[in-house]
C-alpha positions in Angstrom: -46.5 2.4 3.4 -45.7 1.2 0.0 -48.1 -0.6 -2.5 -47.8 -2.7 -5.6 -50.5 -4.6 -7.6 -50.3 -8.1 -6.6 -50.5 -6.5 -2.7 -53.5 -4.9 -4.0 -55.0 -7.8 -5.6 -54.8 -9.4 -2.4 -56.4 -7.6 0.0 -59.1 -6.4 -3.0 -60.2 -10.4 -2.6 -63.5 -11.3 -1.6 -65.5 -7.9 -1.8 -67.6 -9.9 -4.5 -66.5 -8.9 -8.4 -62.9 -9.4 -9.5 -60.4 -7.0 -8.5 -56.9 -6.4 -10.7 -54.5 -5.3 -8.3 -52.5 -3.8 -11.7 -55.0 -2.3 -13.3 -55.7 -0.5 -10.2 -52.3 0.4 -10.0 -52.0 1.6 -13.1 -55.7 3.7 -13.4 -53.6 5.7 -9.8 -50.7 6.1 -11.7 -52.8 7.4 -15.2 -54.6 9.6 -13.5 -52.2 11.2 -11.5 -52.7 10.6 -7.8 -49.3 11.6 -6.8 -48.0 7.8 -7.2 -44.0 8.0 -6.3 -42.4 4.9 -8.3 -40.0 3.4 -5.7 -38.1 0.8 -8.1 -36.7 0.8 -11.7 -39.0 -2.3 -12.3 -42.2 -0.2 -12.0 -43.3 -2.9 -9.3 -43.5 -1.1 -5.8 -44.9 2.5 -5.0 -46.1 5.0 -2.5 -48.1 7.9 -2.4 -46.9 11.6 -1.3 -47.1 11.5 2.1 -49.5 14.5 1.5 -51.6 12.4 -0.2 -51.4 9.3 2.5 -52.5 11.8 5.1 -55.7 12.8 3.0 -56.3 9.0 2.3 -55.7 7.5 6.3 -58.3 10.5 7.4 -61.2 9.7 4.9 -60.5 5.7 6.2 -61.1 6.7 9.4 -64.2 8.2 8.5 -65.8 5.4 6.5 -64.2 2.4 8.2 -65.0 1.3 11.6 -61.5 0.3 13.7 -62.3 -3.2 13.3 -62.4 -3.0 9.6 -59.1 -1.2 9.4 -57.4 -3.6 11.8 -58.7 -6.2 10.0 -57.3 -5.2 6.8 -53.9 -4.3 8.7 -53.3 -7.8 9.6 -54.1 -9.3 6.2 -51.7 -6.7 4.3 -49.5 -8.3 7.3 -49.8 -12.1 6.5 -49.4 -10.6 2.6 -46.2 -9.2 3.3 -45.0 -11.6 5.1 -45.3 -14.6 2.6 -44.5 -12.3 -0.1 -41.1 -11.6 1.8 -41.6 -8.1 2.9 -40.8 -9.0 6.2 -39.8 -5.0 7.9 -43.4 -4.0 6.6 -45.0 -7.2 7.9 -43.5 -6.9 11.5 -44.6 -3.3 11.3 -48.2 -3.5 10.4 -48.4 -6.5 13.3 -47.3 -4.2 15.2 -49.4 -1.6 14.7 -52.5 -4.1 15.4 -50.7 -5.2 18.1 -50.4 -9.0 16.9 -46.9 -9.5 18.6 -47.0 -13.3 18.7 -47.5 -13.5 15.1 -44.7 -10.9 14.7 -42.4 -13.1 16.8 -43.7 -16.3 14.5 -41.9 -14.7 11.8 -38.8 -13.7 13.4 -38.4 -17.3 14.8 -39.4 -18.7 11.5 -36.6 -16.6 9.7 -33.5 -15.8 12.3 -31.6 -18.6 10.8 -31.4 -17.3 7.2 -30.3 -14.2 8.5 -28.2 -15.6 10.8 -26.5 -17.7 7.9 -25.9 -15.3 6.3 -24.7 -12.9 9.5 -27.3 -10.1 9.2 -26.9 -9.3 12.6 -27.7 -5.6 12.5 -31.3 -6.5 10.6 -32.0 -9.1 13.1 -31.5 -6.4 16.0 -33.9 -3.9 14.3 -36.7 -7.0 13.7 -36.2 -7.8 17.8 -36.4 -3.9 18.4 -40.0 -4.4 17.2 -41.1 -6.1 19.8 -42.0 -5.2 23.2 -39.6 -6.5 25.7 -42.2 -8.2 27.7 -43.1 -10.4 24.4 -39.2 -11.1 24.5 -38.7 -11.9 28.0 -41.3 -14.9 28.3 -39.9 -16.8 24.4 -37.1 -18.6 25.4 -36.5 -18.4 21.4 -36.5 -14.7 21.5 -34.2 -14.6 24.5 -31.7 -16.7 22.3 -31.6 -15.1 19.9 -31.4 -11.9 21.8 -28.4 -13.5 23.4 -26.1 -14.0 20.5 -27.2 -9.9 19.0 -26.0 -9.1 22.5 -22.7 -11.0 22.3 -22.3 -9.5 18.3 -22.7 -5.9 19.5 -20.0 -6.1 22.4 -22.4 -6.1 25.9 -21.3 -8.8 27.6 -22.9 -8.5 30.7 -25.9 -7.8 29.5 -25.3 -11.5 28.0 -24.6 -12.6 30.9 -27.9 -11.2 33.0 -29.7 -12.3 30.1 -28.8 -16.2 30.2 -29.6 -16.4 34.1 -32.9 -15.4 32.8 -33.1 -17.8 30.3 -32.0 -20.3 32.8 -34.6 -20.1 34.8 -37.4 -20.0 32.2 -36.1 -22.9 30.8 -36.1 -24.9 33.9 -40.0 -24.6 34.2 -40.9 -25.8 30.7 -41.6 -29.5 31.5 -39.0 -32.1 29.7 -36.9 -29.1 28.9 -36.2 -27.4 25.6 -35.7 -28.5 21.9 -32.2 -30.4 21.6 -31.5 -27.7 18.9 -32.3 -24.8 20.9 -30.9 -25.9 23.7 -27.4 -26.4 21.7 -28.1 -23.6 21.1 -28.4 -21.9 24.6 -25.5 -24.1 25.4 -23.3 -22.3 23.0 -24.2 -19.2 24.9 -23.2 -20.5 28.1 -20.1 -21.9 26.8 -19.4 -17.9 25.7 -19.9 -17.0 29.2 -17.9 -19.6 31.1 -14.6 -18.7 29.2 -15.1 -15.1 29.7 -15.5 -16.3 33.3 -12.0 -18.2 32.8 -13.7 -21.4 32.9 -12.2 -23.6 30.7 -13.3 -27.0 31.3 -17.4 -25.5 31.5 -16.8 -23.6 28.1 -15.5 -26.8 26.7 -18.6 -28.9 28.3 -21.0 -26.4 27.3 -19.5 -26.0 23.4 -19.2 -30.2 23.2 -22.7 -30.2 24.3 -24.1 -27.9 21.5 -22.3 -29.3 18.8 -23.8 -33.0 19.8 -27.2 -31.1 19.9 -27.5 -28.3 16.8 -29.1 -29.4 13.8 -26.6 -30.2 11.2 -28.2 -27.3 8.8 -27.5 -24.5 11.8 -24.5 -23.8 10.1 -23.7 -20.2 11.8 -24.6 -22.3 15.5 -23.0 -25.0 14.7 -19.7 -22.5 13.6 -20.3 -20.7 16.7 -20.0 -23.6 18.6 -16.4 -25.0 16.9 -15.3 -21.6 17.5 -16.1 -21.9 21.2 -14.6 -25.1 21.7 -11.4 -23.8 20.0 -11.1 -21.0 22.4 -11.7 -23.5 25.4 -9.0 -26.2 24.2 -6.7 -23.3 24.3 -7.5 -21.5 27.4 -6.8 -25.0 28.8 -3.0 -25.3 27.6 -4.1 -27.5 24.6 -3.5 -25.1 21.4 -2.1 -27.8 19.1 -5.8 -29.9 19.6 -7.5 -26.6 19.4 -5.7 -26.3 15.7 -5.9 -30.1 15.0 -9.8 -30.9 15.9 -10.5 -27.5 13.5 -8.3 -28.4 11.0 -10.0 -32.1 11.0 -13.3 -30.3 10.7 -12.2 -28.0 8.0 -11.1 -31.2 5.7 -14.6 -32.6 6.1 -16.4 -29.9 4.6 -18.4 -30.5 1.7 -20.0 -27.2 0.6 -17.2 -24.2 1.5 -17.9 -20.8 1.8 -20.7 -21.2 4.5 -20.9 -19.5 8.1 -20.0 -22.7 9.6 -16.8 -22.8 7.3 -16.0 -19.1 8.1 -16.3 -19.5 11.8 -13.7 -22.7 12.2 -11.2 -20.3 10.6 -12.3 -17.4 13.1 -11.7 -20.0 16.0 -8.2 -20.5 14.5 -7.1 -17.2 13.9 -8.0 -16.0 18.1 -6.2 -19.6 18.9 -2.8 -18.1 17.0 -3.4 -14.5 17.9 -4.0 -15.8 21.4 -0.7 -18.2 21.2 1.6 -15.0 19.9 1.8 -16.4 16.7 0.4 -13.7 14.2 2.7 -15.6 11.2 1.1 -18.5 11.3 -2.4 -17.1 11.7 -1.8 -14.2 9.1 -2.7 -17.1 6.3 -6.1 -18.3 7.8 -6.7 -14.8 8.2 -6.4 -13.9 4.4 -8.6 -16.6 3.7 -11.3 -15.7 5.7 -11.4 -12.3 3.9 -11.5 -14.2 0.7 -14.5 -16.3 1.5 -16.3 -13.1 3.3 -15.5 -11.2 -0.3 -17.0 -14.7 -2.0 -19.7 -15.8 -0.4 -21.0 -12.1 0.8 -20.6 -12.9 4.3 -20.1 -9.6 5.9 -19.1 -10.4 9.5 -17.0 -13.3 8.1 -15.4 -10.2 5.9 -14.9 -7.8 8.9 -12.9 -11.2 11.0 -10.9 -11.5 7.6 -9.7 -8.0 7.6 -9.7 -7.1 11.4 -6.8 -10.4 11.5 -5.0 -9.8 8.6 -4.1 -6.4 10.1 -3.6 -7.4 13.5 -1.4 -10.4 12.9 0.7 -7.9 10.0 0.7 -5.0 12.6 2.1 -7.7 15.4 4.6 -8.6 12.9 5.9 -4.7 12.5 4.2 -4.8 9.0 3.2 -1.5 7.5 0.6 -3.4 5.5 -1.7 -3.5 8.7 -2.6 -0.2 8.3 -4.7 -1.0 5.3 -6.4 -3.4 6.2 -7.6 -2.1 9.4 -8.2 1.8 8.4 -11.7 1.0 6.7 -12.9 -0.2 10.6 -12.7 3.9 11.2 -14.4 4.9 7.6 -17.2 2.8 8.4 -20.7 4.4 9.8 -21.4 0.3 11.2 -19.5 -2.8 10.7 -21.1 -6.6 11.2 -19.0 -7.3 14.2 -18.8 -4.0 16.6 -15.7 -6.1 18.4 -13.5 -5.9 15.5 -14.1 -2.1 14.6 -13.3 -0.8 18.3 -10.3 -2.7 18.3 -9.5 -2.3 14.5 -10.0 1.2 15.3 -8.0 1.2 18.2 -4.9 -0.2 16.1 -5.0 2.7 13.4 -5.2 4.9 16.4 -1.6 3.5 17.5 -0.5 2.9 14.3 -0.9 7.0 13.8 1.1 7.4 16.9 4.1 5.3 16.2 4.7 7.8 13.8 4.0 10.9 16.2 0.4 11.6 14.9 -1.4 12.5 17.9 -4.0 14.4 15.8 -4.5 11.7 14.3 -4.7 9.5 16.6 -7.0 11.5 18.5 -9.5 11.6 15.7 -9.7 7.9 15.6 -10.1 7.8 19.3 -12.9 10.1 19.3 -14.3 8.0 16.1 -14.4 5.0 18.9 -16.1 7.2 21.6 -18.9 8.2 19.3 -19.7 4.5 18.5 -19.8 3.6 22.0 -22.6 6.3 23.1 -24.7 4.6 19.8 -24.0 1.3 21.0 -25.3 2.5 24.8 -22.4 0.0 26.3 -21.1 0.6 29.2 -18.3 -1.7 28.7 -17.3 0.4 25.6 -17.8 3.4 27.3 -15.0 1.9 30.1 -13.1 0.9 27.3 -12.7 4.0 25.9 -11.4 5.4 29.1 -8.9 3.1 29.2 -7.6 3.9 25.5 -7.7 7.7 26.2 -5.0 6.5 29.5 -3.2 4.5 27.0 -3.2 8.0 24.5 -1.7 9.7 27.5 1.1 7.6 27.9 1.8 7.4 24.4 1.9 11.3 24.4 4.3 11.4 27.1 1.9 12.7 30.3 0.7 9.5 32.1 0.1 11.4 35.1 -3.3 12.9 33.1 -4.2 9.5 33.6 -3.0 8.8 37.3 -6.8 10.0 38.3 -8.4 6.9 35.9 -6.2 4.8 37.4 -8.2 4.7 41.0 -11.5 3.3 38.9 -9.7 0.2 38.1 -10.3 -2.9 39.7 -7.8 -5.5 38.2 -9.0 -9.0 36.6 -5.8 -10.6 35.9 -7.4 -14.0 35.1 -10.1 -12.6 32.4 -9.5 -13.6 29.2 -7.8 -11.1 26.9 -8.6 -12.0 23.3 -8.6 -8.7 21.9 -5.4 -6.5 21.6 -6.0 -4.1 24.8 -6.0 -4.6 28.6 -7.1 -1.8 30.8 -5.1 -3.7 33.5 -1.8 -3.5 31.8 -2.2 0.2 30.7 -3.0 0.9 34.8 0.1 -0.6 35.6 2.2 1.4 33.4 0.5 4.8 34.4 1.1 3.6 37.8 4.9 2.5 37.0 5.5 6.2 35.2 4.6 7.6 38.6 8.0 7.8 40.9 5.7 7.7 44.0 6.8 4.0 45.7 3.5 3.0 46.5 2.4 3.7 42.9 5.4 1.3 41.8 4.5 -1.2 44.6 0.8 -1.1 43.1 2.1 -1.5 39.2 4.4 -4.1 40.3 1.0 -6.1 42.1 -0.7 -5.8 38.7 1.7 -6.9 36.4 2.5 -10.0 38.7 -1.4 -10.5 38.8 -1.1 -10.4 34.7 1.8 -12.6 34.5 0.1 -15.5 36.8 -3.2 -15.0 35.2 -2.4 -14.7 31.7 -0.4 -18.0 32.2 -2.8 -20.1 33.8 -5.1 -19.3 31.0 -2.2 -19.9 28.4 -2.3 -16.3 26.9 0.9 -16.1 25.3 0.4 -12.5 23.7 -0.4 -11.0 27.0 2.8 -12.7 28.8 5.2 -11.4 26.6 3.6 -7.9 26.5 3.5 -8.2 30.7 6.6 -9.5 31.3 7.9 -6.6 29.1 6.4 -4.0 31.5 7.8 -5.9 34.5 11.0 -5.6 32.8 11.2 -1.9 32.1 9.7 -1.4 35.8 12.5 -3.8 37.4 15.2 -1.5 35.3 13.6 1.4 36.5 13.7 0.7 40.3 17.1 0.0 39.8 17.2 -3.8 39.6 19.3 -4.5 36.3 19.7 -8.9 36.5 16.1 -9.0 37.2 15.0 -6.5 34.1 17.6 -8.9 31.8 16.4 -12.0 33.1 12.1 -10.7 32.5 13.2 -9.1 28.9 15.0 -12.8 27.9 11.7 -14.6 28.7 9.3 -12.6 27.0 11.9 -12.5 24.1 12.0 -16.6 23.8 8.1 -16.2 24.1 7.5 -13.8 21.3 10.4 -15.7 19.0 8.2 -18.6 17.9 5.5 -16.6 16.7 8.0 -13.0 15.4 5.6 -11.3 17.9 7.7 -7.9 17.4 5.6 -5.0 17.6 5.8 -4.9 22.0 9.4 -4.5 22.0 9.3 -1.5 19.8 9.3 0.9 21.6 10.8 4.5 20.9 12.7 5.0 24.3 16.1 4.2 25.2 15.2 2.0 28.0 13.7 -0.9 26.0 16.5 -0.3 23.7 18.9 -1.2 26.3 17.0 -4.4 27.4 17.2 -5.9 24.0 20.6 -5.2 23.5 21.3 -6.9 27.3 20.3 -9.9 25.6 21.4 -9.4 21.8 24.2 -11.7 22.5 22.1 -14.7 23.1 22.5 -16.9 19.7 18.4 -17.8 20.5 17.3 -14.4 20.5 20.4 -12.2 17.9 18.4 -12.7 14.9 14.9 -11.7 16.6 16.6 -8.5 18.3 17.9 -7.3 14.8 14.7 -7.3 13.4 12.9 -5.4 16.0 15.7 -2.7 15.5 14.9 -2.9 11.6 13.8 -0.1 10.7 13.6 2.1 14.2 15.4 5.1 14.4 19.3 5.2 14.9 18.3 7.5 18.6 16.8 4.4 20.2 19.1 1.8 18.7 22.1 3.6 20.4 20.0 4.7 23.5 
């Protein structure tokens, strides 16, 4: 517990003479009873801990428990309208006054929120008791959107049926506000569903709804609806309605500015076009660097070096190396999959060491996270190592535990289904083949209906190797052309470089094309005159 004078002052109030909260202060410090100064301002201190024992055991001897509690709860109410929220919500705690303590977080979650303090929200919820949680529709929210921020998505999900239902008995409904907020929630969980015409309802609906000062909601929201537009074949309105938005802003550098370029840099990673999104991306890091808007930062620089590493850039690895420095980052999302990069990025050039330190780096985070989607994902990048290194069979075994969703959305740069089907396509066994062949064409009609160019092109590349390696040549040519003319618009180059003769071969099948000669050079730029020649 720390102290300072004007904290003293007030709970010295009313005992009947005046009471200076410094003086007092200073008459502890003066005469020496082990006061520990906690600030360079000579404003807040505690005692030794020895001391605060001695001093909690003669209270209990000359207090009664209703005196103590009493004084608890007005050192709370202190606290709390001084700012000190943490020791607040902990001294409410201790006299178990959990409603109050829920007061405050409700009354503050949008200034955090604004200004993405995501990791000190989750500690302020972690002070309640989940059954105080569990009947606040408020709490529930907000619970909802930590949930999404720290990667457990189905926990979201069981968590919004929940809130459903309790929302359903309160009579004429909820708050427009909160329920635009709720409904930005649901829109989250019908695209992850592949439900493109719900996300986009849901989204529409919370942006008519949210207060116009719920600037991180509100950004949410845009961002959601940007995803939607795209997932339903309409990219170039996804860009335009943002873009529109973006021109109306009056005060930049807030959450809801950050978060319209966040929905437009997934619409161009999601569309294969890391050179156009590479610019939005840069200035997303600038205004998270600006405005101290740390998840705004970590989007910045998890972008700029995916969209450079897509491009074959060796800038990417700069950007994206502090994601595996870093004990916690604001958005858990981008450093697993920023990670995961440097962890490829360290193989490409045959650091398996390396790249296994990273790896590990990602497991760690996963077991403090207590995901069990992490946890899965993992599993899937330590198959993915495998093949990299050469023995896929190590992962043949992982590859019975998959059970493929080829119509998921894919908006991060990994897919558990693909890596199955090329541990499946390595193996010579025909029914492995048959199996890779089923999950690839899965991908290929999946990944189109939801319009994800970045995952055709990286599919139809592993039907194309497979088709060569069963033998069936026009068919390999014909699969390696299409992803090529998919991945030109956009210089989506880093899936055809790959150091084996094989894809070497494909793209010189089709180097004579005049639509594809200049794209096929710069793939080979730079690789190794062995897989150039095959």
């Amino acid at each position: 517990p720390e102290l300072c004078g004007v904290l003293c002052a007030g709970l010295g109030q009313g005992e009947g003479e005046a009471f200076d909260g410094h003086d007092f202060v200073d008459w502890l410090d003066v005469n020496n009873m082990f006061l520990l100064s906690l600030d360079s301002e000579g404003v807040w201190f505690r005692f030794h801990h020895l001391v605060l024992d001695l001093l909690r055991h003669r209270l209990d001897l000359v207090s009664s428990p209703v005196e103590i509690q009493e004084w608890k709860r007005l050192a709370a109410e202190w606290l709390e309208a001084n700012g000190q929220f943490e020791f607040a919500l902990q001294l409410y705690g201790e006299v178990g006054l959990f409603e109050a303590a829920g007061n405050l977080i409700k009354s503050h979650r949008h200034d955090l929120s604004r200004k993405e303090r995501w990791v000190r929200l989750h500690s302020w919820l972690k002070m309640l008791p989940d059954q105080i949680i569990n009947e606040d529709v408020e709490l529930l929210v907000l619970k909802g959107y930590i949930l999404e921020n720290r990667y457990r998505y189905q926990e979201m999900v069981i968590l919004l049926d929940h809130v459903e239902t309790l929302a359903g008995k309160i009579p004429g409904g909820l708050e427009d506000s909160l329920q635009g907020e709720l409904d930005c929630l649901l829109a989250t969980r019908q695209y992850f569903r592949g439900d493109a015409a719900g996300s986009l309802r849901y989204s529409e609906r919370a942006l008519d709804t949210l207060d116009k000062d719920l600037l991180s909601e509100r950004g949410f929201a845009s961002a959601i609806h940007s995803f939607a537009l795209q997932m339903g074949g309409d990219a170039a309105e996804a860009i335009r309605s943002a873009m529109v938005a973006l021109q109306a802003i009056q005060h930049p550098g807030t959450t809801y500015h950050s978060r319209l370029l966040i929905g437009m840099c997934f619409v161009h990673w999601l569309e294969g076009r890391p050179n156009s999104g590479l610019k939005i991306a840069q200035q997303l890091k600038k205004i998270g660097l600006e405005f101290d808007l740390p998840e705004s930062l970590s989007f910045g620089r998890y972008f700029s070096g995916t969209f450079l590493y897509e491009m074959g850039d060796p800038g990417a690895e700069a950007e994206l190396e502090p994601f595996t420095t870093k004990r916690t980052d604001p958005n858990l999302n981008n450093q697993i999959h920023g990670s995961w990069l440097v962890a490829l990025i360290h193989l490409d050039r045959n650091d398996q060491e390396g790249a296994a330190g990273v790896i590990s780096g990602i497991a760690e985070r996963a077991i403090k996270a207590r995901s069990t989607e992490l946890m899965k994902l993992v599993e899937a990048f330590e198959a993915e190592f495998s093949i990299r290194k050469g023995v896929p069979q190590e992962a043949r075994e992982w590859t019975e535990s998959v059970m493929p969703r080829p119509q998921a959305p894919l908006w991060r740069p990994f897919s558990a289904d693909l890596t199955c089907a090329r541990v499946l396509a390595a193996d010579p066994d025909p029914d492995a083949r048959r199996r890779a062949s089923e999950i690839l064409t899965g991908l290929v009609h999946g990944q189109g209906a939801v319009h994800n160019r970045h995952f055709l092109v990286n599919t139809l590349i592993e039907q194309a190797l497979l088709a060569r390696g069963m033998g069936e040549e026009a068919e390999a040519e014909n699969l390696i052309r299409r992803a090529c003319l998919e991945a030109v618009p956009g210089r989506l180059i880093r899936p055809f470089r790959r150091p084996d003769a094989a894809m070497a071969t494909l793209l010189r099948s089709v180097a004579a094309d005049d639509r594809l000669a200049s794209f096929v050079t710069e793939v080979f730029a730079g690789q190794g005159e062995t897989t150039r020649s095959g």
